[in-house]
N, C-alpha and C positions, 0 to 999 in steps of 0.2 A: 876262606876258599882260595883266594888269589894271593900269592907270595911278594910282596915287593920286591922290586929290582934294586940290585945295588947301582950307586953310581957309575963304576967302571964299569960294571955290564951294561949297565945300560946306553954307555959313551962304544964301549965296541959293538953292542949292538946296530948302534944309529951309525957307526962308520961301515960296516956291513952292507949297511942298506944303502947307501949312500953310492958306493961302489957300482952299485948296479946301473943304473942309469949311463947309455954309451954316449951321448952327448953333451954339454956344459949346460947348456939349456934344459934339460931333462933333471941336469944335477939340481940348477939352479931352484928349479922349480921344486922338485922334493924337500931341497935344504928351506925354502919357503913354508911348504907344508907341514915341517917336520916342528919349525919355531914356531906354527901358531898352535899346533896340537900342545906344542909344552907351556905355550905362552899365552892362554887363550883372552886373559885382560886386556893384553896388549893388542893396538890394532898394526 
């Protein structure tokens, strides 16, 4: 049902999103959210 991403999409993707965010703090915090969604072992 669901396709796997390749790695560069999925690296433009997250720079994409990334972008949006107009404050560093806003950024900071998504790039936070962004490593425990892919890192989820990790604390």
């Amino acid at each position: 049902m669901y396709k796997q991403v390749s790695g560069e999409r999925a690296h433009i993707l997250s720079q994409r999103i990334l972008d949006i965010p107009e404050t560093l703090y806003q950024r900071r915090s998504l790039e936070a959210s962004l490593h425990l969604f892919h890192s989820p072992g990790q604390k």
